[in-house]
DSSP file (Angstrom, degrees, kcal/mol; ACC not computed):
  #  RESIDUE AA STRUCTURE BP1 BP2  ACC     N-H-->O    O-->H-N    N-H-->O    O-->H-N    TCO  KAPPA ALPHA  PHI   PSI    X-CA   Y-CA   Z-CA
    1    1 A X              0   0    0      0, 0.0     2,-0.3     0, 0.0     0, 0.0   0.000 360.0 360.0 360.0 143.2   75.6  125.7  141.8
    2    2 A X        -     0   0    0     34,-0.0     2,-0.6    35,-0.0    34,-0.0  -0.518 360.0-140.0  16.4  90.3   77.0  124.0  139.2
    3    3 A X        -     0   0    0     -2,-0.3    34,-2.0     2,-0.0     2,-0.3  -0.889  13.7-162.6-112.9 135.2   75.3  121.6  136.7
    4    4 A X  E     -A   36   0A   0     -2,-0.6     2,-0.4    32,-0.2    32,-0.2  -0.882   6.9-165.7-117.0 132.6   77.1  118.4  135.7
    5    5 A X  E     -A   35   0A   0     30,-2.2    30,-2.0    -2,-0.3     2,-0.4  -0.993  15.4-137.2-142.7 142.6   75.9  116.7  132.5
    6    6 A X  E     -A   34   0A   0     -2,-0.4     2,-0.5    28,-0.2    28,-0.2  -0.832  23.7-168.8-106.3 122.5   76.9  113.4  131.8
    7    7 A X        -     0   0    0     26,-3.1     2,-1.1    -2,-0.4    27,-0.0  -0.844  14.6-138.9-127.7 112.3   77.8  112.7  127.9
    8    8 A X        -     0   0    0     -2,-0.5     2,-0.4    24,-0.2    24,-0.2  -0.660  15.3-143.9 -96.1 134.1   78.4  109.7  126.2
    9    9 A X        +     0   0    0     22,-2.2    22,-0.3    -2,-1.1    19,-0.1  -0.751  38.2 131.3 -93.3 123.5   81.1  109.4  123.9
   10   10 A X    >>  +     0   0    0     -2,-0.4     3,-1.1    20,-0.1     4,-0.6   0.601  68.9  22.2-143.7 -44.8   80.9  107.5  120.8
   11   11 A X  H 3> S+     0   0    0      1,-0.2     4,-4.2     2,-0.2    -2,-0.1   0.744 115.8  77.0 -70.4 -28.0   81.7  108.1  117.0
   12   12 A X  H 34 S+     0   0    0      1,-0.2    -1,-0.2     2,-0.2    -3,-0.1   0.593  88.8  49.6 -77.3  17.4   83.8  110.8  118.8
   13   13 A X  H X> S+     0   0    0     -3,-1.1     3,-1.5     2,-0.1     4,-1.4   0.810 104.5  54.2 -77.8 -39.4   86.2  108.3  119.6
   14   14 A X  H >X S+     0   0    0     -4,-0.6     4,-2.0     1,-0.3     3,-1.4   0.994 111.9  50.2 -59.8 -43.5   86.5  106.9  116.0
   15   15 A X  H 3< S+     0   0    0     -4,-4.2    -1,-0.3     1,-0.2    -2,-0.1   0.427 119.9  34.1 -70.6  25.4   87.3  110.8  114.9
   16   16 A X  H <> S+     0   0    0     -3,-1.5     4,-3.2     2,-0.1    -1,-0.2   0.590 106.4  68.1-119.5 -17.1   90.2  111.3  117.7
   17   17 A X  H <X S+     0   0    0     -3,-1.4     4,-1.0    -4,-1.4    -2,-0.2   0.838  98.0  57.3-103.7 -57.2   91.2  107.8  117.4
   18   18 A X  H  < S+     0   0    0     -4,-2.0    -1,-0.3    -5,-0.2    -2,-0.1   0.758 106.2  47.5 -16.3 -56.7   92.3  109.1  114.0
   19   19 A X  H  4 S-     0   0    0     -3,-0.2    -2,-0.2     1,-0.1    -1,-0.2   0.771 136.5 -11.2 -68.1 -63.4   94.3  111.5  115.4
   20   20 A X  H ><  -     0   0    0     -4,-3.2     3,-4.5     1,-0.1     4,-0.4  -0.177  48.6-160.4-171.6  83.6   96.1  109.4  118.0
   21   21 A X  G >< S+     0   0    0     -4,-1.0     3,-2.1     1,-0.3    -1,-0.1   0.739  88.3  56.2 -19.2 -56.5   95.1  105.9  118.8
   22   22 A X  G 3  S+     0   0    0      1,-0.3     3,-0.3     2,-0.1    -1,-0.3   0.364  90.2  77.0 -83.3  19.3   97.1  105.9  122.6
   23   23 A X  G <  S+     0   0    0     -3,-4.5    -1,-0.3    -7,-0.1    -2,-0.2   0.333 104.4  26.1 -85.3  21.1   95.4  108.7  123.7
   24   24 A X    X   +     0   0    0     -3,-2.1     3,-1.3    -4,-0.4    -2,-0.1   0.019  70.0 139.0-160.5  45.5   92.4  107.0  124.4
   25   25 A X  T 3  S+     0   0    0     -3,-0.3    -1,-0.1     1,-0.2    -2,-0.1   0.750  77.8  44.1 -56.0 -27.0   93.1  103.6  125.2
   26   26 A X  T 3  S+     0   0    0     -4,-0.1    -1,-0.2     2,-0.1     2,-0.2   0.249  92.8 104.5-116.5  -8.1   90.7  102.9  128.1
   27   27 A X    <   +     0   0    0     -3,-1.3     2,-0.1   -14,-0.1    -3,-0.0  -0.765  47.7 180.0 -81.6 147.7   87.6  105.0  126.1
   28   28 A X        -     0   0    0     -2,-0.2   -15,-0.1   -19,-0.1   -19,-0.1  -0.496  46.4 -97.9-107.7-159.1   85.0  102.6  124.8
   29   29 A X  S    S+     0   0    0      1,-0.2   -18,-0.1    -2,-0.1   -17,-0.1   0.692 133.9  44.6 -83.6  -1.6   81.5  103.4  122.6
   30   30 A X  S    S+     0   0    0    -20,-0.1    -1,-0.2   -22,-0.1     2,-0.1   0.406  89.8 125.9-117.7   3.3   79.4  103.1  126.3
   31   31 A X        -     0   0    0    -22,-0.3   -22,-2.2   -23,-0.1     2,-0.2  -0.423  45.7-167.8 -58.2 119.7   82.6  105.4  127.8
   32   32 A X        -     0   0    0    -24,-0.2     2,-0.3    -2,-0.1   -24,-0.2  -0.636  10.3-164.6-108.1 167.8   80.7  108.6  129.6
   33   33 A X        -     0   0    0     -2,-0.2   -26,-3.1     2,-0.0     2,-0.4  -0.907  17.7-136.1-174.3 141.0   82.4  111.9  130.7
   34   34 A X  E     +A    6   0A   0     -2,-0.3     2,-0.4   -28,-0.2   -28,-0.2  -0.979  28.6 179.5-123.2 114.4   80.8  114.3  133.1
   35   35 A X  E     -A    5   0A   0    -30,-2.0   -30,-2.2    -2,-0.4     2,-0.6  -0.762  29.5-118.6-134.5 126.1   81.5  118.1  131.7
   36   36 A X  E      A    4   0A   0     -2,-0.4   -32,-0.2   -32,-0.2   -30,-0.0  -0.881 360.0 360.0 -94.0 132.2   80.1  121.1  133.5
   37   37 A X              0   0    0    -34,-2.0   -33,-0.2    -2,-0.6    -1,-0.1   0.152 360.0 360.0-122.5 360.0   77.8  122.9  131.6
């Protein structure tokens, strides 16, 4: 099975946000993303 771990994104928005503001219009600091680990 699988394990899904749930990660909240937040200063890594400011460093991507850097990079390229419209590719993460809809992320906020409370924005989570579920990654299999």
């Amino acid at each position: 099975m699988q394990r899904w771990k749930t990660v909240c994104v937040g200063p890594l928005i400011y460093r991507m946000r850097s990079s390229s503001r419209d590719a993460l219009p809809n992320l906020t600091n409370e924005s989570c993303l579920k990654i299999q680990k």
